[in-house]
N, CA, C and O atoms as a Maestro MAE file, in Angstrom:
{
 s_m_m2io_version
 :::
 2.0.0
}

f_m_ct {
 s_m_title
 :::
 protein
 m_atom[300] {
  # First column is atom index #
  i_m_mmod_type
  r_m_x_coord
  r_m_y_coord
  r_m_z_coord
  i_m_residue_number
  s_m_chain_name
  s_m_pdb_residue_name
  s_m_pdb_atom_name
  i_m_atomic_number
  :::
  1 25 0.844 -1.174 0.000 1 A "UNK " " N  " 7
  2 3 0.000 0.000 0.000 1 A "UNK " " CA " 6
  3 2 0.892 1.241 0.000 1 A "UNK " " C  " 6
  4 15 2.078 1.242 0.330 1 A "UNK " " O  " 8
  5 25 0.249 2.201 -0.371 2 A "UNK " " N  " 7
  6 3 1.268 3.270 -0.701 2 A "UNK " " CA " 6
  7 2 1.461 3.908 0.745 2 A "UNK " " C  " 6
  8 15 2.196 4.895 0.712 2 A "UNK " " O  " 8
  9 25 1.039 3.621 1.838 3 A "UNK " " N  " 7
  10 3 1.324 3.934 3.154 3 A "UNK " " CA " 6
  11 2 2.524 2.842 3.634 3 A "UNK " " C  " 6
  12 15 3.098 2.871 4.722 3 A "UNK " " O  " 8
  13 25 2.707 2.081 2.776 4 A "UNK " " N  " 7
  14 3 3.972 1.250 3.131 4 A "UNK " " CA " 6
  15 2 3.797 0.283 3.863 4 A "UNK " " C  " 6
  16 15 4.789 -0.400 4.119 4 A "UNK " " O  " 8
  17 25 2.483 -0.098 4.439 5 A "UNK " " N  " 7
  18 3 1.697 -1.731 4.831 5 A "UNK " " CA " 6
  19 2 1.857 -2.695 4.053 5 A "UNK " " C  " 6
  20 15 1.932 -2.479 2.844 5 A "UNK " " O  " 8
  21 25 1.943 -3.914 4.540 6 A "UNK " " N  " 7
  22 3 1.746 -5.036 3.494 6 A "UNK " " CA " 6
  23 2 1.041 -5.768 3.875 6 A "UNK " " C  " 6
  24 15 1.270 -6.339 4.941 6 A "UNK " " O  " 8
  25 25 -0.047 -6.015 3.165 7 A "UNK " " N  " 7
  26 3 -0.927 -7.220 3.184 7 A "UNK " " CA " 6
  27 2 -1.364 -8.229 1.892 7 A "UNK " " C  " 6
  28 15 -0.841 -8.135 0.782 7 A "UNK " " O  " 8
  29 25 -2.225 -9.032 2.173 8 A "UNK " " N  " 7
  30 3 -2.635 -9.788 1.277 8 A "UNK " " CA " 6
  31 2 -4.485 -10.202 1.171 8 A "UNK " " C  " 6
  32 15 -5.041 -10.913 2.008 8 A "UNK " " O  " 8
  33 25 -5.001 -9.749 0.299 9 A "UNK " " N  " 7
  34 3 -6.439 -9.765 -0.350 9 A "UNK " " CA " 6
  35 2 -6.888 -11.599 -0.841 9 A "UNK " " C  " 6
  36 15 -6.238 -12.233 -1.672 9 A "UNK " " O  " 8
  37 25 -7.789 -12.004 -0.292 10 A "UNK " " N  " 7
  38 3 -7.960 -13.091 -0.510 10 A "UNK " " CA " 6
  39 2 -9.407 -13.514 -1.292 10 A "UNK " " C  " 6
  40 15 -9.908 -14.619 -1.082 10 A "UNK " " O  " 8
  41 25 -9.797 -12.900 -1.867 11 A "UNK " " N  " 7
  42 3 -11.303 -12.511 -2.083 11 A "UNK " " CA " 6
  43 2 -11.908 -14.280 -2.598 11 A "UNK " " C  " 6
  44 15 -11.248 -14.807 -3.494 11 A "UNK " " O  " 8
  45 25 -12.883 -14.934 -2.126 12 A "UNK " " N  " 7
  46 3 -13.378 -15.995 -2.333 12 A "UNK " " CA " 6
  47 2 -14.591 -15.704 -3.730 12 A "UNK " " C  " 6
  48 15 -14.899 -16.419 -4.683 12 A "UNK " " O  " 8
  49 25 -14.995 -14.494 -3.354 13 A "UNK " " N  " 7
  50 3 -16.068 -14.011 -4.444 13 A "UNK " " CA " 6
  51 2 -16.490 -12.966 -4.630 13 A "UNK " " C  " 6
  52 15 -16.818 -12.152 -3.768 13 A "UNK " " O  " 8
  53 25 -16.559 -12.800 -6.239 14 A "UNK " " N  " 7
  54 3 -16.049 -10.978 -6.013 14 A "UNK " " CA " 6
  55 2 -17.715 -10.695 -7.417 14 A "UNK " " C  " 6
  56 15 -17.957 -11.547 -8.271 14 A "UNK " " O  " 8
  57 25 -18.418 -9.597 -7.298 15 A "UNK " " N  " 7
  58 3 -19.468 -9.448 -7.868 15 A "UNK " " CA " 6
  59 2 -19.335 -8.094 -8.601 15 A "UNK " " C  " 6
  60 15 -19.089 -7.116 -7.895 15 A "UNK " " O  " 8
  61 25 -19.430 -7.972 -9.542 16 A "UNK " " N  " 7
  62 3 -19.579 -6.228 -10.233 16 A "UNK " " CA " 6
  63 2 -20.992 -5.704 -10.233 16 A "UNK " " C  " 6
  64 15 -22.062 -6.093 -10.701 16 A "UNK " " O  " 8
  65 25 -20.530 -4.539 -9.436 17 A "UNK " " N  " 7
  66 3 -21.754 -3.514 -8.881 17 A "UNK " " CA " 6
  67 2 -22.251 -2.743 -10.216 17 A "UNK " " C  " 6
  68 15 -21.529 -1.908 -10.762 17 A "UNK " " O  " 8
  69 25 -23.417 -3.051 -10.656 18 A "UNK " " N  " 7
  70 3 -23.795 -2.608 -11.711 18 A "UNK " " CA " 6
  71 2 -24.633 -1.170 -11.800 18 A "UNK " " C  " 6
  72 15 -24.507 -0.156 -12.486 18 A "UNK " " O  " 8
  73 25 -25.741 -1.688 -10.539 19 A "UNK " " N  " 7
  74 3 -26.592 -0.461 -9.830 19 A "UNK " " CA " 6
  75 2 -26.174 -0.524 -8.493 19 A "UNK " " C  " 6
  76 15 -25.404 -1.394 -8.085 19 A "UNK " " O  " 8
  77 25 -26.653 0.364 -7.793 20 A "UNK " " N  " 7
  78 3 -26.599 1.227 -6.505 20 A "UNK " " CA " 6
  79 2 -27.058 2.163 -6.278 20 A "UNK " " C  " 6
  80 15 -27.299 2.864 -7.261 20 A "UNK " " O  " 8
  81 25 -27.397 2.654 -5.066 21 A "UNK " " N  " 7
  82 3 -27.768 3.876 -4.460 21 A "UNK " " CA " 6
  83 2 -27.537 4.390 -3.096 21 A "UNK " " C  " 6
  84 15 -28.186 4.228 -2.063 21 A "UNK " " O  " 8
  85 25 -26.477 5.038 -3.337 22 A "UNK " " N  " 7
  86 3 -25.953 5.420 -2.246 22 A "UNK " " CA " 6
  87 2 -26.246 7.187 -1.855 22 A "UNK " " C  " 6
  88 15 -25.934 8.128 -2.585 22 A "UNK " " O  " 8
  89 25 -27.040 7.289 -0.274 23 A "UNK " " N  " 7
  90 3 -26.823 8.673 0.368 23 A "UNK " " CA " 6
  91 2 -26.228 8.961 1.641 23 A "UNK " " C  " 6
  92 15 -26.042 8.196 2.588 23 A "UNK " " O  " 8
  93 25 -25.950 10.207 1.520 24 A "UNK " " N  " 7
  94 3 -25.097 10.631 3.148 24 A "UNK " " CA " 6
  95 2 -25.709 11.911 3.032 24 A "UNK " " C  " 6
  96 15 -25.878 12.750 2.147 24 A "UNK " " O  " 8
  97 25 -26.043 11.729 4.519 25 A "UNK " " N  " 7
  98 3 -26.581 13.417 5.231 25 A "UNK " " CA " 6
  99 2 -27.441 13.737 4.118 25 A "UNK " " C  " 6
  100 15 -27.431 14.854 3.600 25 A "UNK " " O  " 8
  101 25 -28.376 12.550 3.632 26 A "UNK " " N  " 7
  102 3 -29.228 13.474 2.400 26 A "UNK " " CA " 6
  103 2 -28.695 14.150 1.275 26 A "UNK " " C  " 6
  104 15 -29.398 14.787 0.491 26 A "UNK " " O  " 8
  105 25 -27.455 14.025 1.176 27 A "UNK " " N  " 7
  106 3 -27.179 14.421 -0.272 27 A "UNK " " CA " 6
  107 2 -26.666 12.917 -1.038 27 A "UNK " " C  " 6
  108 15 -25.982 12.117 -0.400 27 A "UNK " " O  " 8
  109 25 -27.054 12.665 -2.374 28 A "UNK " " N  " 7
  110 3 -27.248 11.844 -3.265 28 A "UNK " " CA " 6
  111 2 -25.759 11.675 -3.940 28 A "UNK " " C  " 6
  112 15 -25.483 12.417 -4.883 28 A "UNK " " O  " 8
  113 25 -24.866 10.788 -3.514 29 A "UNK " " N  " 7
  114 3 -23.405 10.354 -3.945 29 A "UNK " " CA " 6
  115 2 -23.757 9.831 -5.126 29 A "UNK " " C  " 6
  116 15 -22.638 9.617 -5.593 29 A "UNK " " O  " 8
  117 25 -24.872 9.306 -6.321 30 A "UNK " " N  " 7
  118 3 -24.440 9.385 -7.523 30 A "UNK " " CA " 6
  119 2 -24.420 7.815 -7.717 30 A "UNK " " C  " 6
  120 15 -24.250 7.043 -6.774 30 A "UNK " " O  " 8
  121 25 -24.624 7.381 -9.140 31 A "UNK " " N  " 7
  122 3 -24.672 6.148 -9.552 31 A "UNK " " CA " 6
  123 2 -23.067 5.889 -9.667 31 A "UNK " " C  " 6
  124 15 -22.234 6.795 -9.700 31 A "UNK " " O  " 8
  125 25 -22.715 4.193 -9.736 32 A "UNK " " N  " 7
  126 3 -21.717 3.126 -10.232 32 A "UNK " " CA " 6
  127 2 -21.290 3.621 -11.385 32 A "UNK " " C  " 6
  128 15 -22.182 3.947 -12.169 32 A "UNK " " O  " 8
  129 25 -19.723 3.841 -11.868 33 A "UNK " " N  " 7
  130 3 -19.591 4.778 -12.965 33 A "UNK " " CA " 6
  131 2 -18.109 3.384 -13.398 33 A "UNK " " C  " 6
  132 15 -17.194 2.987 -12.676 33 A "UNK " " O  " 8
  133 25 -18.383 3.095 -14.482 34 A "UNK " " N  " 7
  134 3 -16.673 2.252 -15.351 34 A "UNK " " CA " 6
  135 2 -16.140 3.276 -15.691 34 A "UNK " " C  " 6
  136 15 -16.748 3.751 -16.651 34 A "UNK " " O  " 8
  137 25 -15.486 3.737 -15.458 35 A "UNK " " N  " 7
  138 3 -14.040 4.723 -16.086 35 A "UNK " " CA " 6
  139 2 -12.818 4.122 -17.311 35 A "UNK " " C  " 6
  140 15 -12.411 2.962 -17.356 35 A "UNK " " O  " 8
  141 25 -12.553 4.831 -17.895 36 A "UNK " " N  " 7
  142 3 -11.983 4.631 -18.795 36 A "UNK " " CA " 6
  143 2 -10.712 3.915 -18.511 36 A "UNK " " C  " 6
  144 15 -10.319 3.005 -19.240 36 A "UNK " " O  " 8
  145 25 -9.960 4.385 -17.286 37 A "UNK " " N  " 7
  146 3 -8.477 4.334 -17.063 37 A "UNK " " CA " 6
  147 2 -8.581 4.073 -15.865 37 A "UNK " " C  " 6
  148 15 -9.169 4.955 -15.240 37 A "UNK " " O  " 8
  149 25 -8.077 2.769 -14.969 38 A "UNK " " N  " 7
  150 3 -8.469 2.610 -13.470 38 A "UNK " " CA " 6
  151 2 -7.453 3.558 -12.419 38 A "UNK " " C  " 6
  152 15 -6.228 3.605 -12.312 38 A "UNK " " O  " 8
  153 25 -8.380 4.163 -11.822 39 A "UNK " " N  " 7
  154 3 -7.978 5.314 -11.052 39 A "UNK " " CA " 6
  155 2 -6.788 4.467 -9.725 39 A "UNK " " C  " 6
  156 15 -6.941 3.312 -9.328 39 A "UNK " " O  " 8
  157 25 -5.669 5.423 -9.265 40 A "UNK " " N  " 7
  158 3 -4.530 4.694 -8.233 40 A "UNK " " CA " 6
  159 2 -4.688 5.538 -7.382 40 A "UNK " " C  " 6
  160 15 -4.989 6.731 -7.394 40 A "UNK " " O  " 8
  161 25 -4.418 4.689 -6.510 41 A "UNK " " N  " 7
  162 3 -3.451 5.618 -4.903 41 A "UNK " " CA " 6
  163 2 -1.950 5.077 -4.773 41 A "UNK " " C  " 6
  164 15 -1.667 3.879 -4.802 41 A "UNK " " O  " 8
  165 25 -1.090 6.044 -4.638 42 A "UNK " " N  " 7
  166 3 -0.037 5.974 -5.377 42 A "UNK " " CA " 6
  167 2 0.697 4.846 -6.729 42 A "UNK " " C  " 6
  168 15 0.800 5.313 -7.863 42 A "UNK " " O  " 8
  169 25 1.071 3.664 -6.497 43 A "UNK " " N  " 7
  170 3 1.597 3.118 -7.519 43 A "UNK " " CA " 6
  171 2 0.559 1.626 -7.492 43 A "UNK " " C  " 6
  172 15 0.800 0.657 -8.212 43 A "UNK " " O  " 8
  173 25 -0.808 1.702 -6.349 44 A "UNK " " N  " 7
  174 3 -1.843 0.676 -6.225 44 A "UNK " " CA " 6
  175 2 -3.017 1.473 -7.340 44 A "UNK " " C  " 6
  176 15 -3.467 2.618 -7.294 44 A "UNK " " O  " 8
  177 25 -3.272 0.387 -8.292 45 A "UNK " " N  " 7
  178 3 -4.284 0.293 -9.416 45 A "UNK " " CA " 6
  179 2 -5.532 0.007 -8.850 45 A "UNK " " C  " 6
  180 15 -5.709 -1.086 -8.313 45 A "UNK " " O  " 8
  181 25 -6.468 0.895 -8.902 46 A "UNK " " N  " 7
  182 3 -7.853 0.035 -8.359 46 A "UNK " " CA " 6
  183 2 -8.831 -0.471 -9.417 46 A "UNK " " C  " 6
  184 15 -8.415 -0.327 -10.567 46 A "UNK " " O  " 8
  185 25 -9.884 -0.960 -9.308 47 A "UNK " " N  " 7
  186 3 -11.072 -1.134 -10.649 47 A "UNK " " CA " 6
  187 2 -11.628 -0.156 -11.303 47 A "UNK " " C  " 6
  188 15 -12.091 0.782 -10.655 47 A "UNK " " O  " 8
  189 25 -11.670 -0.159 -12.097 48 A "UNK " " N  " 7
  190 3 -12.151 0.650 -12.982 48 A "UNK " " CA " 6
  191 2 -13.568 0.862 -12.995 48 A "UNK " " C  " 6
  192 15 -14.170 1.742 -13.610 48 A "UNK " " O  " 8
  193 25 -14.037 -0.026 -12.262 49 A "UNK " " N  " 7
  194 3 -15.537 -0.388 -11.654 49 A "UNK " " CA " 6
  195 2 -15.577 -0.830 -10.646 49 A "UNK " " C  " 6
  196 15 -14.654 -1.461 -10.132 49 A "UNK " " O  " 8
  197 25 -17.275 -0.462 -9.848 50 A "UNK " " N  " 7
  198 3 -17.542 -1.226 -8.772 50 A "UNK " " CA " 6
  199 2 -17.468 -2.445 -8.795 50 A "UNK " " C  " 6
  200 15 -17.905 -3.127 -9.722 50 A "UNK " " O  " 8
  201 25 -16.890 -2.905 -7.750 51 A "UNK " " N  " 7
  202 3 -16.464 -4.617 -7.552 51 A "UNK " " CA " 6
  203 2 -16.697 -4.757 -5.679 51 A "UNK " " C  " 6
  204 15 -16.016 -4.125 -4.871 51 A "UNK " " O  " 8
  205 25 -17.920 -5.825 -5.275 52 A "UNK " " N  " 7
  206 3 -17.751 -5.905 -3.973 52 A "UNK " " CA " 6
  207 2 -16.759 -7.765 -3.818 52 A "UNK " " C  " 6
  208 15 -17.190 -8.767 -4.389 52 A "UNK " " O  " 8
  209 25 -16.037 -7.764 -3.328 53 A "UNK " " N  " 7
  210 3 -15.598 -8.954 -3.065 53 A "UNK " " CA " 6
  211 2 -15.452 -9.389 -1.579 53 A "UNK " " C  " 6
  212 15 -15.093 -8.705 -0.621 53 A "UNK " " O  " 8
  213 25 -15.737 -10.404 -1.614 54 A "UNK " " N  " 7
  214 3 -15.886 -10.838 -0.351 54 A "UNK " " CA " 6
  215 2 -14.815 -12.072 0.229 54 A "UNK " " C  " 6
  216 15 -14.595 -13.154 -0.316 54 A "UNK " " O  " 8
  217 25 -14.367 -11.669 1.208 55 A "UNK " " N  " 7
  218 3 -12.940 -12.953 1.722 55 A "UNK " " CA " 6
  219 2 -12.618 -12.698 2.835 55 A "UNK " " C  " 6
  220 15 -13.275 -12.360 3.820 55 A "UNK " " O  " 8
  221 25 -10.795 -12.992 2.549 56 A "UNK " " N  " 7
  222 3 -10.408 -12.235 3.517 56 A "UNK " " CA " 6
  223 2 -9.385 -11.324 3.309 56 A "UNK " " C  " 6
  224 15 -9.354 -10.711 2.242 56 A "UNK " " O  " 8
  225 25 -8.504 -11.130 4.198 57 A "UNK " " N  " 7
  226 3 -7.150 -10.244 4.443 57 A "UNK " " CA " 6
  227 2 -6.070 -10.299 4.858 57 A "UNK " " C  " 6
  228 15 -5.773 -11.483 5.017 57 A "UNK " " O  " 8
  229 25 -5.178 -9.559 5.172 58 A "UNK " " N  " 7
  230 3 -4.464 -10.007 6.470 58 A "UNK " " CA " 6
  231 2 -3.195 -8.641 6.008 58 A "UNK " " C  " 6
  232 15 -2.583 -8.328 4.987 58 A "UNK " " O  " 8
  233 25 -3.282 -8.155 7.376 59 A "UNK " " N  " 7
  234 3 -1.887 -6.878 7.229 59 A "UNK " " CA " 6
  235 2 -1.207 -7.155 8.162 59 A "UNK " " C  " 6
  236 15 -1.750 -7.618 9.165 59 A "UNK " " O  " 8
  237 25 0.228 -6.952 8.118 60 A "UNK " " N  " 7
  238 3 1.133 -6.573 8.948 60 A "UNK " " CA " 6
  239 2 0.852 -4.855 9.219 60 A "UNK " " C  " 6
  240 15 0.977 -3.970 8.372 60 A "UNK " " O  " 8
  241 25 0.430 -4.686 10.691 61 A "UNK " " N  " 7
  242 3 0.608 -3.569 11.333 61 A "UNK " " CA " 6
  243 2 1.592 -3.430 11.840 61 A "UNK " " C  " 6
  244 15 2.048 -4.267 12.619 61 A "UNK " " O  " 8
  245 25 2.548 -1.652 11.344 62 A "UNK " " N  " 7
  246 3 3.776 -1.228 12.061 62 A "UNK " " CA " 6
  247 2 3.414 -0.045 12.624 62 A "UNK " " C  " 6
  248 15 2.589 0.852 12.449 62 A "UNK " " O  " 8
  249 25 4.627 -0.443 13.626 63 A "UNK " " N  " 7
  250 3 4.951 0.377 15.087 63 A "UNK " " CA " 6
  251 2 3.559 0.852 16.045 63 A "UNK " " C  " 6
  252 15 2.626 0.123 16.383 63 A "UNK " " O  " 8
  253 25 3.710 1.972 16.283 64 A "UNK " " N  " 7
  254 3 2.511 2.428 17.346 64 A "UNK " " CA " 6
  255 2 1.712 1.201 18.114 64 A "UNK " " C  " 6
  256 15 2.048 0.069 17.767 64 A "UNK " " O  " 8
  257 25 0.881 1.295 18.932 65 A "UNK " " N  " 7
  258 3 0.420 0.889 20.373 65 A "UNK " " CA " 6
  259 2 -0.242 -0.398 19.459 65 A "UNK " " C  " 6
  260 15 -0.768 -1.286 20.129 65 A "UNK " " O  " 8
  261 25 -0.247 -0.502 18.486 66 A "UNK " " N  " 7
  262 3 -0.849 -1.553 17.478 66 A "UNK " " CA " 6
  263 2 -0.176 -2.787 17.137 66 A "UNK " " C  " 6
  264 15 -0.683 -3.902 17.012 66 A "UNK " " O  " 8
  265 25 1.546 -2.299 16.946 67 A "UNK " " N  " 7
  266 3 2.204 -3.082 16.664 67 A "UNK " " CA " 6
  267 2 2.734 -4.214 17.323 67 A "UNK " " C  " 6
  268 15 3.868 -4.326 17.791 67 A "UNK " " O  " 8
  269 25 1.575 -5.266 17.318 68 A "UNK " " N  " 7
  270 3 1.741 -6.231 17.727 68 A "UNK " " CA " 6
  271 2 1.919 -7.655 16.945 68 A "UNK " " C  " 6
  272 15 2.291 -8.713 17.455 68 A "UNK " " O  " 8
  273 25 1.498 -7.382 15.345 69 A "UNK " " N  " 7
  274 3 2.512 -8.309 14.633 69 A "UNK " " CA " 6
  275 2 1.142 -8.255 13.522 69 A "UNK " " C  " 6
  276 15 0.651 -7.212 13.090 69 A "UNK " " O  " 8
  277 25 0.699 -9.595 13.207 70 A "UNK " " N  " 7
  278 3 -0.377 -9.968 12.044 70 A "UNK " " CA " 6
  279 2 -1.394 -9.503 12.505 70 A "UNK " " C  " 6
  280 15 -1.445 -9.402 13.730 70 A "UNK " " O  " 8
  281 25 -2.167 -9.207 11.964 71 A "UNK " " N  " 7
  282 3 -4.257 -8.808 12.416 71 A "UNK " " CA " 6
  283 2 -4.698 -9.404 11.022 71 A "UNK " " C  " 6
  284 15 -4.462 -9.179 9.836 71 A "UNK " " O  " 8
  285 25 -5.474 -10.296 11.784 72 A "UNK " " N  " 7
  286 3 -6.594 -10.617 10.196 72 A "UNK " " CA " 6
  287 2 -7.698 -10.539 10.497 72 A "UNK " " C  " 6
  288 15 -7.889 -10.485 11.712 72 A "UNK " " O  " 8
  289 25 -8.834 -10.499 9.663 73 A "UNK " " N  " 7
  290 3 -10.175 -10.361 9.650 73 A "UNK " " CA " 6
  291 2 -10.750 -11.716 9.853 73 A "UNK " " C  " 6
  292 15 -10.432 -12.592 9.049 73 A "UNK " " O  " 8
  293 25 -11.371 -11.930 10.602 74 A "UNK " " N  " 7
  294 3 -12.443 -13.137 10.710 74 A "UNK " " CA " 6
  295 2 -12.813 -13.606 9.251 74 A "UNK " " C  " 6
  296 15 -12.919 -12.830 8.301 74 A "UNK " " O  " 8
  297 25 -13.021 -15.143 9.179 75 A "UNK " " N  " 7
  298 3 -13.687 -15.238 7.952 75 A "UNK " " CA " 6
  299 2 -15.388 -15.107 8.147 75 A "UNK " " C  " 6
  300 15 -16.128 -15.170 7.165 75 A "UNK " " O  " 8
  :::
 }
 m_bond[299] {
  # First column is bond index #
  i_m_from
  i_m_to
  i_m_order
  :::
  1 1 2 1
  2 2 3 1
  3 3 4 2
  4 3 5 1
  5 5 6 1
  6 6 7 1
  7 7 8 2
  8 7 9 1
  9 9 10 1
  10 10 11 1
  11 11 12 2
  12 11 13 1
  13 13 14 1
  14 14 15 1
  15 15 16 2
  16 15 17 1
  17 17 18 1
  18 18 19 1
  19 19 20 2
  20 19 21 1
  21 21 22 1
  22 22 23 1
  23 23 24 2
  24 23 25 1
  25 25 26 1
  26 26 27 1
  27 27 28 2
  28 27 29 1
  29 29 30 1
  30 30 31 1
  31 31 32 2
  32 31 33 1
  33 33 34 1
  34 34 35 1
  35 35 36 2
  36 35 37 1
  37 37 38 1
  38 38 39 1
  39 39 40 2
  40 39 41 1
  41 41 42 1
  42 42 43 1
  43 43 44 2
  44 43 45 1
  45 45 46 1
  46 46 47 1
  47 47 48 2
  48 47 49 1
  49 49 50 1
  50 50 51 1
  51 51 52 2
  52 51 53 1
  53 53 54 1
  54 54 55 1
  55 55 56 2
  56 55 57 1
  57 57 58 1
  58 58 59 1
  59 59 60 2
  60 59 61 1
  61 61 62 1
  62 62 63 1
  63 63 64 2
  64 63 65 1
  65 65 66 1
  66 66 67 1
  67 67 68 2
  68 67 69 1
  69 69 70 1
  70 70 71 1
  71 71 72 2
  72 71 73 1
  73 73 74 1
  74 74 75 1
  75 75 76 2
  76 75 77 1
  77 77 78 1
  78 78 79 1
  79 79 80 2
  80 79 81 1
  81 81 82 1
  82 82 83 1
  83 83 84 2
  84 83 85 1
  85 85 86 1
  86 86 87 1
  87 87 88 2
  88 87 89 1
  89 89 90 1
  90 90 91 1
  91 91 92 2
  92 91 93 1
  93 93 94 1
  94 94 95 1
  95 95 96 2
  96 95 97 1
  97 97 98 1
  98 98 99 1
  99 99 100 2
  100 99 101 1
  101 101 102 1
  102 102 103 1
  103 103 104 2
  104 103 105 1
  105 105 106 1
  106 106 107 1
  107 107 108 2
  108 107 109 1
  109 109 110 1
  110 110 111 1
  111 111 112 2
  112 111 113 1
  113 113 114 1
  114 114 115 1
  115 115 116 2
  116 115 117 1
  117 117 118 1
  118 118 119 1
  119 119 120 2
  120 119 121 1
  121 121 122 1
  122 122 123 1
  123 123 124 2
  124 123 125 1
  125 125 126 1
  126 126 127 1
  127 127 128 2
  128 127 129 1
  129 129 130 1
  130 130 131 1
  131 131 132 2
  132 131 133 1
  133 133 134 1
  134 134 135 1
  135 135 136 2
  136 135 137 1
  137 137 138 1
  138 138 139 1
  139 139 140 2
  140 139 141 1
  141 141 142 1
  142 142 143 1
  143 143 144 2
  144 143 145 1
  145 145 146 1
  146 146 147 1
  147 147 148 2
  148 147 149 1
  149 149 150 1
  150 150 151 1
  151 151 152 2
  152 151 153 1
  153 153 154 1
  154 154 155 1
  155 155 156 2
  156 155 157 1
  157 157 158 1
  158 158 159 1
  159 159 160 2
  160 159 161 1
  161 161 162 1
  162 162 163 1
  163 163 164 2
  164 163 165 1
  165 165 166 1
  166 166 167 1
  167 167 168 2
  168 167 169 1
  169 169 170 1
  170 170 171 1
  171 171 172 2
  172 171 173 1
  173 173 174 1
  174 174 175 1
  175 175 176 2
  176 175 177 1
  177 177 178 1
  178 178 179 1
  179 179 180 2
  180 179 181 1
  181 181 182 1
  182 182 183 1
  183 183 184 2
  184 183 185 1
  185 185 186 1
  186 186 187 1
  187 187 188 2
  188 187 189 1
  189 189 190 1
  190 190 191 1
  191 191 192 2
  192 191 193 1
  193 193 194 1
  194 194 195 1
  195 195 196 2
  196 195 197 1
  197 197 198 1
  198 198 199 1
  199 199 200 2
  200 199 201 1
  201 201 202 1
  202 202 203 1
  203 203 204 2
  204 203 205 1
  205 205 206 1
  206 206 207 1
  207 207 208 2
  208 207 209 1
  209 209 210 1
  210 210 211 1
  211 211 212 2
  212 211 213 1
  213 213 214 1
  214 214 215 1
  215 215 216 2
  216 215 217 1
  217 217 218 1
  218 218 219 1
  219 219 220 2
  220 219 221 1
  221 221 222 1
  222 222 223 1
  223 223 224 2
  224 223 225 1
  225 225 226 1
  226 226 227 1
  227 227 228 2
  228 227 229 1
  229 229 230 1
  230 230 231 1
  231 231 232 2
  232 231 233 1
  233 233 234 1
  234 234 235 1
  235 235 236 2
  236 235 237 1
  237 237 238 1
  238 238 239 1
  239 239 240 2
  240 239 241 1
  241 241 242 1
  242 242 243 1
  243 243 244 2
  244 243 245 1
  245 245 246 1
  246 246 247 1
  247 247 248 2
  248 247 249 1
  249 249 250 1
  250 250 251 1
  251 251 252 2
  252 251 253 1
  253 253 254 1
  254 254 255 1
  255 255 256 2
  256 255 257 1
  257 257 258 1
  258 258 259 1
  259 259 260 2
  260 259 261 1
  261 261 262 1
  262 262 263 1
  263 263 264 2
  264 263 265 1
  265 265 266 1
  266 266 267 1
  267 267 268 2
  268 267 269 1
  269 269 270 1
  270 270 271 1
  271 271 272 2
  272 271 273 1
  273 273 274 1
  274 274 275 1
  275 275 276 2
  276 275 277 1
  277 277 278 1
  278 278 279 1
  279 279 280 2
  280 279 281 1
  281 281 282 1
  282 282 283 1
  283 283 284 2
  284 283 285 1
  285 285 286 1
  286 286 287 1
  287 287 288 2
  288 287 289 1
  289 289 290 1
  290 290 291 1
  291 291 292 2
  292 291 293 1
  293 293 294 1
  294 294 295 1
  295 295 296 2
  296 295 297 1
  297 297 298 1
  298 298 299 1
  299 299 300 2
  :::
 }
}
């Protein structure tokens, strides 16, 4: 990750979000959009579309009151 974490994405099953409807505080965030060119955070590529996948994870957390080694997500 471009924060310099490392983990690993395990996704068992992954679905493309075609529709949706999403609001906050009453204002209307807008339909599921494919983009031409998949948008990054720093040198990480994301989808170019909505994609929910479902699995698991697993990061190495560093330093601070956290750093206590692996954390993974429940399956």
């Amino acid at each position: 990750m471009p924060s310099g974490h490392v983990g690993t994405l395990m996704p068992g099953r992954m679905y493309y979000v075609d529709e949706a409807r999403a609001v906050l505080d009453g204002t209307d965030l807008g339909r599921p959009a494919r983009l031409d060119r998949n948008p990054r955070i720093g040198d990480v590529p994301l989808p170019a579309r909505g994609i929910l996948a479902i699995g698991q994870a697993a990061w190495r957390v560093r330093g601070g009151s956290a750093g206590r080694g692996d954390v993974s997500a429940p399956p």
